[in-house]
C-alpha positions in Angstrom: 0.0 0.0 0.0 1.3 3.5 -1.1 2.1 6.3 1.4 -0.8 8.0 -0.1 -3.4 5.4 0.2 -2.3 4.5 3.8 -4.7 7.9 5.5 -7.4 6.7 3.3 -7.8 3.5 4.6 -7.1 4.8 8.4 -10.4 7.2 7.7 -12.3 4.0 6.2 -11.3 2.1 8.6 -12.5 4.9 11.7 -15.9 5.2 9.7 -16.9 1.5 9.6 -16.2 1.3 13.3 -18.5 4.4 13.7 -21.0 2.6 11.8 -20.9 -0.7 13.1 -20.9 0.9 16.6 -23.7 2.9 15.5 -25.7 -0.5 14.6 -24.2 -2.3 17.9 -27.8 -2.4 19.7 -28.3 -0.4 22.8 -27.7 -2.5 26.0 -30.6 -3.8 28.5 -29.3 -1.3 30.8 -28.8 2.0 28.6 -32.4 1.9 27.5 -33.8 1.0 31.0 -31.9 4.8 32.0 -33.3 6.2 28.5 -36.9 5.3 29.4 -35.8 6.3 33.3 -35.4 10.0 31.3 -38.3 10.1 29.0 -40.9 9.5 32.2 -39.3 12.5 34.1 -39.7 14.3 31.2 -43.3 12.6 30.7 -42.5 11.5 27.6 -45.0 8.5 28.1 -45.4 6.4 24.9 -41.8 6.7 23.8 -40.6 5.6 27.8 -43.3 2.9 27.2 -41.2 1.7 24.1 -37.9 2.4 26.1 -38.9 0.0 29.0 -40.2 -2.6 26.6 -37.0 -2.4 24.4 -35.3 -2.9 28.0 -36.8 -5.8 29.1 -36.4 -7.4 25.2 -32.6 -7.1 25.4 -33.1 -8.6 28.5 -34.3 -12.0 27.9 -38.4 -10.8 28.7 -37.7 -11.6 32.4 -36.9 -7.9 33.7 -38.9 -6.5 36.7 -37.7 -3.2 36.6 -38.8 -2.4 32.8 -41.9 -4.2 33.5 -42.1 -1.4 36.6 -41.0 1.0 34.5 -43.8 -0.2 31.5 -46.6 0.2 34.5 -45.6 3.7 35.4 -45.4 4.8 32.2 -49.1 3.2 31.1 -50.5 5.2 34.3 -49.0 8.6 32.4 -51.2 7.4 29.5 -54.1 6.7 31.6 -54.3 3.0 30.6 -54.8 1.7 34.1 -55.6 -1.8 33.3 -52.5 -2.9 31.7 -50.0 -0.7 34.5 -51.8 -3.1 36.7 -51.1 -5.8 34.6 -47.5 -4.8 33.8 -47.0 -3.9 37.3 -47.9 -7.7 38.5 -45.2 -9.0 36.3 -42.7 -6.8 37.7 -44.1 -8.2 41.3 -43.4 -12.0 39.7 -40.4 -11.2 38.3 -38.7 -9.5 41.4 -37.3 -12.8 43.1 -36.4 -11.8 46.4 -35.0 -8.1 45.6 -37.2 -6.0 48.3 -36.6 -2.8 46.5 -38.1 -3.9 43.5 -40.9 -5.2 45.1 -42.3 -2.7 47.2 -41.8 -0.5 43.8 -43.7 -2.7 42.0 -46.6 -3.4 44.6 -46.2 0.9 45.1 -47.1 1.4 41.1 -50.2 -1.2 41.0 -51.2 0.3 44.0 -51.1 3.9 42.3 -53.2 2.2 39.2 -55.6 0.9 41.6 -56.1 4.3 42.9 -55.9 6.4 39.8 -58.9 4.2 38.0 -60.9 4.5 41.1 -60.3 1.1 43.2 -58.9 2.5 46.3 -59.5 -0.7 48.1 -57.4 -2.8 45.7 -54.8 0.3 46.1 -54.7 0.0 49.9 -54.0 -3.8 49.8 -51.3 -3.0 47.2 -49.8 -0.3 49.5 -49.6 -2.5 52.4 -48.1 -5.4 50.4 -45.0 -2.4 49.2 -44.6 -1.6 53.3 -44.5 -5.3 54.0 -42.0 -5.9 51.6 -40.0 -2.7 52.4 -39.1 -3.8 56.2 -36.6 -1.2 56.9 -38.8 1.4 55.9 -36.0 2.6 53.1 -38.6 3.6 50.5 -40.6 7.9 50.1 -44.0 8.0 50.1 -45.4 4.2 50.8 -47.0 5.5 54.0 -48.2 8.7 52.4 -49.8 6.4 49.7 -51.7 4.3 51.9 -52.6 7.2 54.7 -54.6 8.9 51.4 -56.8 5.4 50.7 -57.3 5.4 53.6 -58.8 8.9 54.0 -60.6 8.5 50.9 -62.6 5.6 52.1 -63.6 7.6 55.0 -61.0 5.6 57.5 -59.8 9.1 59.2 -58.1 7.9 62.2 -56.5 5.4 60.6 -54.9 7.6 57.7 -53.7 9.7 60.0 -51.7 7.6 61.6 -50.0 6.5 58.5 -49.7 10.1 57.1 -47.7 10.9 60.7 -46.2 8.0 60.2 -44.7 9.4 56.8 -43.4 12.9 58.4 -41.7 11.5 61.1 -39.4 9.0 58.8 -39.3 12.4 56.3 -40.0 15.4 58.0 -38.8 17.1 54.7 -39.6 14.8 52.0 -41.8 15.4 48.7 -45.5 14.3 50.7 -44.6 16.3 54.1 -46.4 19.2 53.0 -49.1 17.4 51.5 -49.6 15.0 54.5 -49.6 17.8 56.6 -52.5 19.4 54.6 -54.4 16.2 54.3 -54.0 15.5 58.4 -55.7 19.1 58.8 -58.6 18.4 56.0 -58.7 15.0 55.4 -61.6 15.6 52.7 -58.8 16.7 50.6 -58.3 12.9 49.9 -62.0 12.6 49.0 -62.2 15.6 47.1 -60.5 17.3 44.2 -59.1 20.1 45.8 -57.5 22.5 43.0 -53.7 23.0 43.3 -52.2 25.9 45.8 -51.1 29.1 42.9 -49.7 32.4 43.9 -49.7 34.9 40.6 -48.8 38.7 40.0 -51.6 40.1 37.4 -51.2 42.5 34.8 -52.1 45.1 37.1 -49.3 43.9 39.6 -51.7 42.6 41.3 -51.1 39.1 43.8 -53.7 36.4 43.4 -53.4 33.5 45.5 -55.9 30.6 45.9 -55.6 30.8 49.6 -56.3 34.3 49.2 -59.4 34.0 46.6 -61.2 31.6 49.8 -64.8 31.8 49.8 -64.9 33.2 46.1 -66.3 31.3 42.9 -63.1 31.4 40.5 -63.1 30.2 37.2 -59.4 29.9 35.9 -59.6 30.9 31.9 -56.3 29.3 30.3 -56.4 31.0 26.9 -54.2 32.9 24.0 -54.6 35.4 21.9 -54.1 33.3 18.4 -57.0 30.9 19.4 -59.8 31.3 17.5 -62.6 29.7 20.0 -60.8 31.5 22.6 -61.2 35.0 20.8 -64.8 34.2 20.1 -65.8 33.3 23.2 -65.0 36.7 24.5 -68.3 38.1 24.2 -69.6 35.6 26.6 -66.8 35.7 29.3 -67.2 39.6 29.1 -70.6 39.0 29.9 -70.3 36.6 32.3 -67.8 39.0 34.0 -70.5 42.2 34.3 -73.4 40.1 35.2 -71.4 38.6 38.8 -69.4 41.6 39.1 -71.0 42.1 42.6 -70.7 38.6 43.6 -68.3 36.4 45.3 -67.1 35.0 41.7 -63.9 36.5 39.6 -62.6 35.1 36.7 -58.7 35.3 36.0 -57.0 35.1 32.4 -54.0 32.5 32.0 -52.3 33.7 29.3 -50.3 31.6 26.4 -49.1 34.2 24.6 -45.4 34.9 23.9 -45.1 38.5 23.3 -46.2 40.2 26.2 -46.6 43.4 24.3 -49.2 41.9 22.0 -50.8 40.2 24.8 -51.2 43.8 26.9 -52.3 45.2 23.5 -54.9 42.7 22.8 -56.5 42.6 26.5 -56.7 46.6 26.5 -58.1 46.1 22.7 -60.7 44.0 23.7 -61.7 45.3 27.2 -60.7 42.1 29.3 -61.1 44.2 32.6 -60.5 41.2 34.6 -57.4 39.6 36.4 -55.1 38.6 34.0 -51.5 36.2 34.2 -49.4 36.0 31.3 -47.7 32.2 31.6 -45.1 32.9 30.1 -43.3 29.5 31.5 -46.3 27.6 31.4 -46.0 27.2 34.7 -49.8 27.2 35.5 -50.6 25.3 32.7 -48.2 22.4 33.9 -49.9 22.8 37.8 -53.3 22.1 36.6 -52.6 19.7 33.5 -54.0 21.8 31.0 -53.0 20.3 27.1 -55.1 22.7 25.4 -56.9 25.8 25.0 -59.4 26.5 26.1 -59.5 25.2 28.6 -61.8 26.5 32.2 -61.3 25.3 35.2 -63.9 26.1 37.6 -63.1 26.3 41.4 -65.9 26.4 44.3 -65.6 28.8 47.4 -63.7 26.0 49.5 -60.9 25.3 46.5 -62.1 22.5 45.2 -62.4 22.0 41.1 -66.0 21.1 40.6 -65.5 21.3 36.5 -63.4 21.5 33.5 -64.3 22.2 29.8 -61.2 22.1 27.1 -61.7 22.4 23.9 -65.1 24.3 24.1 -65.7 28.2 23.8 -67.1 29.5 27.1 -70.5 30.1 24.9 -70.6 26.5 23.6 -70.2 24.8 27.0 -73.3 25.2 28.7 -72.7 23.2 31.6 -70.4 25.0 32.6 -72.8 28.3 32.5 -75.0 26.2 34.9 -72.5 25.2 37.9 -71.3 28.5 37.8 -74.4 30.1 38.9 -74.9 27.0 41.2 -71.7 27.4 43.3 -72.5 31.6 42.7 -75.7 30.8 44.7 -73.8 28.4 47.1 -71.3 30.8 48.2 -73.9 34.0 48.3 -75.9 31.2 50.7 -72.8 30.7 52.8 -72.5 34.2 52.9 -75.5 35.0 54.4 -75.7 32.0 57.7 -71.9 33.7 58.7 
């Protein structure tokens, strides 16, 4: 081979190793940490395909990416087969404690999510059993909160306390906390805590809006239905305007010049938060606009429309002037 030809083959050579290394599959344990990252990102479907190309590569026997398949079918609201996946992952386990109480953890999650808080509360117990030395967040939380939401006060309780003192400051503390002073917060949807600065620097908080109606509008000012349901939430807006109801604007927009222009165009008089982070929309798990979320006098979300104009979803006209008359009412025996 000539001097010449030698640095041609070197490169040939160093690009049929890049490609053979490129068509080298993944390992078990490489996509196992990819799916891992698509489910914090909530990336469901494609962590779905992660977990399952996980537990392919590794012979069809692995618990954790059967775990992993189950959390990542509750993010798509399939409940039936995270249950299912999740008792393969509790078969497959073997003896490892960790992965068990995980696995018992996420049925009992599916359980709960599709309604079957009994099932969920046998589960729970069945991941606390398995975790002896109390290693594992949350297991107590989980199964204080069934038990609340079956009416079993006392004995949630006791499990929620039992949760703050092994994790004073862990992820549920807060929440346990809240749940030990109002237990109907497992029982009820109680809307998520916000604190906002308005247009009109203004500070809206929900603990602040208490004893109020308040129907969150998430909207933008390039969606048609939203734009052409302004008529009716204008209305809405002068016909309540001396009752215990307020509406407040969750903005889309990106430009916040436009957006001021358009809500001084168009007389929107009322609260208004421009999300520019999408920060509210991601604390009440709104995909798309429209979308109102109705709140009663005690916090808790009593409906939702997405999708809808405000003057196309009629039902939602109606419980707003039932929870208007509910909170006048409530007013009035202080």
């Amino acid at each position: 081979m000539s001097r010449l030809m030698r640095p041609l083959a070197v490169i040939l050579m160093l690009i049929t190793a890049s490609l053979q290394a490129q068509q080298t599959p993944a390992s078990s344990e490489e996509q196992f940490e990819k799916g891992r990252q698509l489910l914090a990102r909530r990336e469901y479907f494609d962590a779905l395909k992660a977990f399952q190309r996980a537990n392919q590569l590794a012979g069809g026997k692995s618990a954790e990416s059967f775990a992993g398949m189950a959390q990542a079918m509750i993010g798509m609201k399939v409940y039936k087969n995270a249950i299912d996946a999740s008792q393969s992952a509790i078969e497959l386990a073997r003896g490892d404690w960790r992965v068990l109480a995980r696995a018992h953890k996420i049925r009992g999650d599916a359980f709960q999510a599709s309604g079957d808080v009994s099932n969920a509360e046998t589960e729970f117990r069945a991941a606390i059993a398995a975790d002896s030395n109390e290693q594992l967040a949350d297991l107590h939380y989980a199964l204080g909160a069934v038990l609340l939401a079956q009416q079993r006060d006392d004995e949630g309780i006791v499990e929620l306390r039992k949760e703050i003192e092994l994790r004073p400051h862990g992820t549920t503390a807060e929440e346990a906390q809240a749940l030990i002073a109002n237990p109907r917060r497992a029982r009820e949807k109680y809307a998520p805590e916000f604190s906002i600065t308005t247009a009109e620097h203004e500070q809206l908080s929900l603990d602040a809006l208490r004893g109020k109606v308040v129907l969150l509008d998430f909207w933008a000012s390039w969606c048609a239905p939203c734009v052409k349901a302004l008529p009716s939430v204008r209305r809405l807006q002068k016909d309540h305007d001396n009752d215990p109801f307020v509406i407040i604007g969750i903005s889309g927009d990106r430009e916040e010049r436009a957006w001021h222009e358009f809500v001084g165009k168009n007389g929107m008089v009322w609260p208004q938060y421009l999300d520019r982070d999408h920060r509210m929309q991601s604390v009440f798990g709104v995909k798309a606009i429209p979308t109102y979320v109705l709140i009663d006098q005690e916090g808790i979300e009593r409906l939702r429309v997405t999708g809808a104009g405000f003057h196309e979803a009629r039902a939602l006209g109606a419980e707003i002037e039932k929870q208007i008359k509910i909170a006048v009412a409530s007013r009035m025996t202080r």
